[in-house]
PAGU-97718 format. One line per field, with one value per residue: residue number from 1; chain; x, y, z of N, C-alpha, C, O in turn. Coordinates in steps of 0.02 Angstrom, whole numbers, plus 50000, padded with zeros to 5 digits. Layout:
<fipas>
pos <- NUM:...
unit <- A:...
nxx <- X:...
nyy <- Y:...
nzz <- Z:...
caxx <- X:...
cayy <- Y:...
cazz <- Z:...
cxx <- X:...
cyy <- Y:...
czz <- Z:...
oxx <- X:...
oyy <- Y:...
ozz <- Z:...
</fipas>
This chain:
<fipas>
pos <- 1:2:3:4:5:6:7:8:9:10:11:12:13:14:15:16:17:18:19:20:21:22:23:24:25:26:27:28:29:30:31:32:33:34:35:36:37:38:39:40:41:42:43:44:45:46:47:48:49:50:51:52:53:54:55:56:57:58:59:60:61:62:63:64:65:66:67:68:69:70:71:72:73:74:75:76:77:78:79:80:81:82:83:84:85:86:87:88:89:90:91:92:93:94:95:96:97:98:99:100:101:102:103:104:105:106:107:108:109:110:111:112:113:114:115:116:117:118:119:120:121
unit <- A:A:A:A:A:A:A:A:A:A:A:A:A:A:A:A:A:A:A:A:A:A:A:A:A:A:A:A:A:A:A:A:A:A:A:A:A:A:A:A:A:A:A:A:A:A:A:A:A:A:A:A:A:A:A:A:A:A:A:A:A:A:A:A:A:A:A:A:A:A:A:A:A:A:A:A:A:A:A:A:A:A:A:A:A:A:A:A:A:A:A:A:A:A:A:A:A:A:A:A:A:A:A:A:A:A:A:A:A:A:A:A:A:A:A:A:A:A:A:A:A
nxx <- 50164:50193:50091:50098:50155:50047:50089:50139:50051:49928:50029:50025:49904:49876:49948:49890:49771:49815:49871:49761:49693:49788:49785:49662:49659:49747:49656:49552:49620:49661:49544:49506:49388:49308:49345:49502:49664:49822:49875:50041:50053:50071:50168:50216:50106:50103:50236:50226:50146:50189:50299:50202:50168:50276:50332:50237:50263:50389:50380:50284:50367:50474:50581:50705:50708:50595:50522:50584:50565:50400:50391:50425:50330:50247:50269:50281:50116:50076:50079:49994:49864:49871:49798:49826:49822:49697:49757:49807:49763:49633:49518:49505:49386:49315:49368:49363:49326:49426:49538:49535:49528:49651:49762:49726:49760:49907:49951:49947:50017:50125:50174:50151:50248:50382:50353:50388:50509:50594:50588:50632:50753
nyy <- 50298:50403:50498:50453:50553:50662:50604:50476:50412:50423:50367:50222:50202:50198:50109:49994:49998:49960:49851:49766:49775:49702:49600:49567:49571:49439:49349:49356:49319:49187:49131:49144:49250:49357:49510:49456:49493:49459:49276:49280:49411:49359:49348:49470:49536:49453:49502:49630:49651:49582:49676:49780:49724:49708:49838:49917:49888:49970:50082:50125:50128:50221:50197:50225:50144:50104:50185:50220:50095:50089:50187:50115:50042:50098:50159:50025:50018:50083:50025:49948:50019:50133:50277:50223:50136:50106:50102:50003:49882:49805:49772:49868:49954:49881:49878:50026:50076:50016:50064:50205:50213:50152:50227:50363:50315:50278:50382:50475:50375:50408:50529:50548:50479:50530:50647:50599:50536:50648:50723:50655:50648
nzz <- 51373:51227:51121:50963:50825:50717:50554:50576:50631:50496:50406:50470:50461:50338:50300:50357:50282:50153:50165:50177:50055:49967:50020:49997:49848:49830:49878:49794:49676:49698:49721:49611:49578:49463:49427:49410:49464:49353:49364:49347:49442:49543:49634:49660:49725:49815:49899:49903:49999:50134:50119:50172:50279:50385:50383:50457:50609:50609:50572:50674:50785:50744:50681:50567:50430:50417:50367:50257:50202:50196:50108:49998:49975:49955:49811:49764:49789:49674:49576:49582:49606:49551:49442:49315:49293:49209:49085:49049:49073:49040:49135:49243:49247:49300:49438:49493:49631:49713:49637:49673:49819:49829:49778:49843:49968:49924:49900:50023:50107:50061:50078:50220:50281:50209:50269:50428:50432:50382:50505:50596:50594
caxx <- 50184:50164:50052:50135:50130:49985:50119:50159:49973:49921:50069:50019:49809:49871:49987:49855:49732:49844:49863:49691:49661:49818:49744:49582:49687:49762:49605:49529:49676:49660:49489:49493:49331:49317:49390:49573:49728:49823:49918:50090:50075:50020:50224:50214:50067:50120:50297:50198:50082:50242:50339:50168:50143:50335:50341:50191:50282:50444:50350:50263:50427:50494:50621:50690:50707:50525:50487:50601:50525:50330:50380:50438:50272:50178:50284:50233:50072:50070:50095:49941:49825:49864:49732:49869:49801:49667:49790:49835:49726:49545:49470:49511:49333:49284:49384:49372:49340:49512:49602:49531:49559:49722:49792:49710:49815:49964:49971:49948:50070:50210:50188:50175:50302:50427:50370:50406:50566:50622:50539:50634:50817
cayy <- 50301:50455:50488:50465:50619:50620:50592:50410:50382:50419:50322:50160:50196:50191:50029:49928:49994:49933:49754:49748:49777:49674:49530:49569:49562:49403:49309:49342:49263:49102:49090:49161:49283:49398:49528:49421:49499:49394:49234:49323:49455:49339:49360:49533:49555:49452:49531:49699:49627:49560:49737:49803:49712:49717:49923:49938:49922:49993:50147:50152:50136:50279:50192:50255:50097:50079:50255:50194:50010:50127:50227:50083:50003:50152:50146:49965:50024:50140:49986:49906:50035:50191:50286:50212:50068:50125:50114:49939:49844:49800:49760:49945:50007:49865:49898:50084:50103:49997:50118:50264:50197:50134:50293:50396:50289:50291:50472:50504:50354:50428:50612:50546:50445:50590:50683:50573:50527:50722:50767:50610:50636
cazz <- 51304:51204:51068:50914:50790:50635:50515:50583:50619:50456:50369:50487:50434:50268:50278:50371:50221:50088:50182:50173:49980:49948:50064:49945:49774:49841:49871:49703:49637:49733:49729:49536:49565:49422:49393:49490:49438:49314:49388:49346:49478:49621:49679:49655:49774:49913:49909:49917:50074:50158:50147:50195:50351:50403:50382:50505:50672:50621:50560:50724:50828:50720:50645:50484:50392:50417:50344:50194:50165:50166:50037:49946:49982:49916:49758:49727:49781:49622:49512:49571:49626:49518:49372:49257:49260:49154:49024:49031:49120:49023:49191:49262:49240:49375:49489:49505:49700:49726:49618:49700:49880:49835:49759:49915:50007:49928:49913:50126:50159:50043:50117:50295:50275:50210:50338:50465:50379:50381:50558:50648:50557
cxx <- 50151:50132:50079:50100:50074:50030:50133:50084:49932:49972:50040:49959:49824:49911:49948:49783:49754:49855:49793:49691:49738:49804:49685:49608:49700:49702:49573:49568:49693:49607:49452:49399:49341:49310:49455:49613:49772:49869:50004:50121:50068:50105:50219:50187:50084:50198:50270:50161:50133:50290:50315:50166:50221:50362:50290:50233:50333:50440:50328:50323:50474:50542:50628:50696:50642:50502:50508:50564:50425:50332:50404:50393:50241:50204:50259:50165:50039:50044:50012:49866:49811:49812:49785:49844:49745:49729:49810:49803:49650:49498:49455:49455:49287:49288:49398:49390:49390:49549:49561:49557:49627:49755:49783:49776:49892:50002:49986:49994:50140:50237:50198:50230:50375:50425:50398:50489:50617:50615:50610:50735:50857
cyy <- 50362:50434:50475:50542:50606:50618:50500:50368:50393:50369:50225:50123:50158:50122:49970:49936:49971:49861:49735:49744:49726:49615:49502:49522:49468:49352:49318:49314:49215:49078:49113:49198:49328:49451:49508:49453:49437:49340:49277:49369:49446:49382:49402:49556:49517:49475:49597:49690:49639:49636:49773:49809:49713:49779:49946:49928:49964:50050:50161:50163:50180:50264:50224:50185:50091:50115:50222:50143:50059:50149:50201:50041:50053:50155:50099:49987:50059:50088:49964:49941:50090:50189:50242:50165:50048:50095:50031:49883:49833:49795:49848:49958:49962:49869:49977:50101:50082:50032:50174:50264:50204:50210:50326:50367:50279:50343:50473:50451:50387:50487:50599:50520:50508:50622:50678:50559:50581:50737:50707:50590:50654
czz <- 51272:51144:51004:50852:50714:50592:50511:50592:50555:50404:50400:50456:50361:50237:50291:50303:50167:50100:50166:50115:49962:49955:49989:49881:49794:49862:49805:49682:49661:49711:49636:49527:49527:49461:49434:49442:49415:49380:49394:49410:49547:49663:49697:49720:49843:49927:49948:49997:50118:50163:50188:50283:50404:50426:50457:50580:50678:50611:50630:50792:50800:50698:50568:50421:50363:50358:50261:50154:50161:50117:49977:49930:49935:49846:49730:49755:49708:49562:49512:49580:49578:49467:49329:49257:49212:49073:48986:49045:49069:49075:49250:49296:49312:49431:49531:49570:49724:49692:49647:49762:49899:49818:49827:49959:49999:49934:50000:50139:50125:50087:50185:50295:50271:50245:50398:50459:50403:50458:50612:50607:50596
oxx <- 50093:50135:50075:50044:50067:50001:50137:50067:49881:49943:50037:49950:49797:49908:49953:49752:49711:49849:49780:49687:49717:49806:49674:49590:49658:49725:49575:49545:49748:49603:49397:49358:49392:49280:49466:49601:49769:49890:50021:50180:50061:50104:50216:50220:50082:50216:50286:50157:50136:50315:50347:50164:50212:50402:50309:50229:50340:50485:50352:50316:50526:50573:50585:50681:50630:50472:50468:50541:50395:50288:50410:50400:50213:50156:50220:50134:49979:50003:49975:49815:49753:49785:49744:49843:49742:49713:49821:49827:49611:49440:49406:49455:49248:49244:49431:49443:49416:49606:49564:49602:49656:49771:49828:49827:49933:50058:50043:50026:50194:50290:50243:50271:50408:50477:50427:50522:50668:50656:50629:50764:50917
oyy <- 50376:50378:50534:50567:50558:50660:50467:50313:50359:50334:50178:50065:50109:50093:49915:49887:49957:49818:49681:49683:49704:49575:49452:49465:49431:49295:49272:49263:49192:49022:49102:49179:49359:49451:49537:49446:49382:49364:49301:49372:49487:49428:49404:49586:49537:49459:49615:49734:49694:49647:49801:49853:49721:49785:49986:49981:49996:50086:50213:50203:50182:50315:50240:50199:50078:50090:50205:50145:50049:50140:50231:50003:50040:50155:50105:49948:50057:50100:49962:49909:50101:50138:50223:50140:49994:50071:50011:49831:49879:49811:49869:49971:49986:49866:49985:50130:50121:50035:50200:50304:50234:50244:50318:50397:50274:50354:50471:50466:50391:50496:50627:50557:50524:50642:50724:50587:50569:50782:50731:50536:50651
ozz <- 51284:51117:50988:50845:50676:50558:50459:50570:50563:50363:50361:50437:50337:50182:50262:50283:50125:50057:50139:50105:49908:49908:49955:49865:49768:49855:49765:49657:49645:49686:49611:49485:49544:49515:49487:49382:49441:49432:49449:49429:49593:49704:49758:49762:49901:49984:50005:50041:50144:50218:50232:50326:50464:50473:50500:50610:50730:50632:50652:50839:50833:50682:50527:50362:50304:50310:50217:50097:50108:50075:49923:49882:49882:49808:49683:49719:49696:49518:49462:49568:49561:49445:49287:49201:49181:49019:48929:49023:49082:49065:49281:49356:49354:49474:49583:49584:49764:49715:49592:49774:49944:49867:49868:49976:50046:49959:50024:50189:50153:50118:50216:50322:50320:50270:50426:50503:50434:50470:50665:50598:50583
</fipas>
Protein backbone atom coordinates (compact mmCIF):
# COMPACT_ATOMS: atom_id res chain seq x y z
CA UNK A 1 0.00 0.00 0.00
CA UNK A 2 1.30 3.33 -0.89
CA UNK A 3 1.83 6.20 1.20
CA UNK A 4 -0.90 8.42 0.90
CA UNK A 5 0.01 12.13 -0.10
CA UNK A 6 0.33 15.05 2.95
CA UNK A 7 -2.76 16.55 1.75
CA UNK A 8 -4.97 13.43 2.79
CA UNK A 9 -2.76 12.88 5.88
CA UNK A 10 -3.16 16.13 7.11
CA UNK A 11 -7.01 16.32 6.28
CA UNK A 12 -7.42 12.73 8.29
CA UNK A 13 -4.91 14.41 11.46
CA UNK A 14 -7.27 17.07 11.38
CA UNK A 15 -10.67 15.00 11.28
CA UNK A 16 -9.53 12.62 14.04
CA UNK A 17 -8.59 16.09 16.01
CA UNK A 18 -11.96 17.50 15.58
CA UNK A 19 -13.65 14.00 16.79
CA UNK A 20 -11.73 14.43 19.65
CA UNK A 21 -12.78 18.08 20.75
CA UNK A 22 -16.30 17.24 19.57
CA UNK A 23 -16.21 13.93 21.77
CA UNK A 24 -14.85 16.66 24.49
CA UNK A 25 -17.79 19.29 23.77
CA UNK A 26 -20.14 16.37 24.01
CA UNK A 27 -19.21 15.18 27.40
CA UNK A 28 -19.39 18.52 29.08
CA UNK A 29 -22.81 18.55 27.95
CA UNK A 30 -23.83 15.27 29.52
CA UNK A 31 -21.96 15.55 32.39
CA UNK A 32 -22.87 19.55 32.50
CA UNK A 33 -19.06 20.63 33.54
CA UNK A 34 -18.73 24.29 33.22
CA UNK A 35 -18.18 25.98 30.75
CA UNK A 36 -20.89 22.88 28.57
CA UNK A 37 -22.22 24.28 25.51
CA UNK A 38 -25.88 25.12 25.79
CA UNK A 39 -28.42 22.00 25.69
CA UNK A 40 -29.73 23.32 22.19
CA UNK A 41 -26.61 22.47 20.30
CA UNK A 42 -26.14 18.95 21.74
CA UNK A 43 -27.76 17.79 17.98
CA UNK A 44 -25.63 20.01 16.35
CA UNK A 45 -22.47 18.49 17.82
CA UNK A 46 -23.17 14.97 17.44
CA UNK A 47 -24.30 15.52 13.77
CA UNK A 48 -20.85 17.30 13.43
CA UNK A 49 -18.93 14.10 15.29
CA UNK A 50 -20.96 11.69 13.09
CA UNK A 51 -19.93 13.53 9.63
CA UNK A 52 -16.57 13.71 11.36
CA UNK A 53 -16.00 10.17 11.97
CA UNK A 54 -17.75 8.97 8.63
CA UNK A 55 -15.36 11.45 6.35
CA UNK A 56 -12.21 9.81 7.93
CA UNK A 57 -11.96 6.63 5.84
CA UNK A 58 -13.47 7.91 2.74
CA UNK A 59 -10.90 10.72 2.82
CA UNK A 60 -8.27 8.17 3.32
CA UNK A 61 -9.49 5.91 0.39
CA UNK A 62 -9.44 9.10 -1.74
CA UNK A 63 -12.80 9.24 -2.42
CA UNK A 64 -14.29 12.49 -3.40
CA UNK A 65 -17.42 12.39 -1.44
CA UNK A 66 -15.23 12.12 1.52
CA UNK A 67 -13.14 15.26 0.53
CA UNK A 68 -16.71 16.95 0.15
CA UNK A 69 -18.45 15.69 3.55
CA UNK A 70 -14.58 17.26 5.32
CA UNK A 71 -15.07 20.38 4.07
CA UNK A 72 -18.49 20.35 5.20
CA UNK A 73 -17.20 19.21 8.55
CA UNK A 74 -14.75 22.06 8.71
CA UNK A 75 -17.55 24.48 7.89
CA UNK A 76 -19.57 23.23 10.87
CA UNK A 77 -16.37 23.22 12.50
CA UNK A 78 -16.32 27.14 12.04
CA UNK A 79 -19.63 27.36 13.90
CA UNK A 80 -18.28 25.82 16.92
CA UNK A 81 -14.69 26.44 17.06
CA UNK A 82 -14.13 29.83 15.25
CA UNK A 83 -12.67 33.53 17.01
CA UNK A 84 -16.34 34.47 16.24
CA UNK A 85 -17.37 33.06 18.90
CA UNK A 86 -15.99 35.71 20.93
CA UNK A 87 -18.83 37.57 19.75
CA UNK A 88 -21.57 35.56 20.95
CA UNK A 89 -20.68 33.27 23.28
CA UNK A 90 -19.96 34.80 27.12
CA UNK A 91 -18.02 31.66 27.92
CA UNK A 92 -15.45 32.30 24.86
CA UNK A 93 -12.70 33.65 27.09
CA UNK A 94 -12.70 29.99 28.78
CA UNK A 95 -12.42 28.21 26.26
CA UNK A 96 -9.70 29.88 24.30
CA UNK A 97 -7.27 26.83 23.62
CA UNK A 98 -10.48 24.95 21.94
CA UNK A 99 -10.99 27.86 19.71
CA UNK A 100 -7.49 28.13 18.79
CA UNK A 101 -7.03 24.32 18.20
CA UNK A 102 -10.23 24.12 16.54
CA UNK A 103 -9.70 26.92 14.05
CA UNK A 104 -5.93 25.49 13.41
CA UNK A 105 -7.73 22.62 12.48
CA UNK A 106 -10.24 23.70 10.50
CA UNK A 107 -8.12 25.82 8.45
CA UNK A 108 -5.44 22.58 7.39
CA UNK A 109 -8.57 20.23 6.95
CA UNK A 110 -10.36 22.70 4.50
CA UNK A 111 -7.02 23.39 2.41
CA UNK A 112 -6.07 19.70 2.48
CA UNK A 113 -9.10 18.76 1.68
CA UNK A 114 -9.33 21.13 -1.58
CA UNK A 115 -6.24 20.01 -2.35
CA UNK A 116 -6.93 16.66 -2.35
CA UNK A 117 -10.24 17.33 -3.93
CA UNK A 118 -8.38 19.21 -6.99
CA UNK A 119 -5.15 16.83 -7.07
CA UNK A 120 -7.49 13.50 -7.28
CA UNK A 121 -10.21 14.95 -10.01
Amino acid sequence: MEKPSWSIQIAVSSLAGQVLLYAVLMGSLWTQVEPHPPARVGPFIAASLCLAVVSIPLVWWRNKIGYIISIIVGVLGLVSFSPLKFFYDESAGQVLPVIMVGTVLVVALIISSVASWRKNK
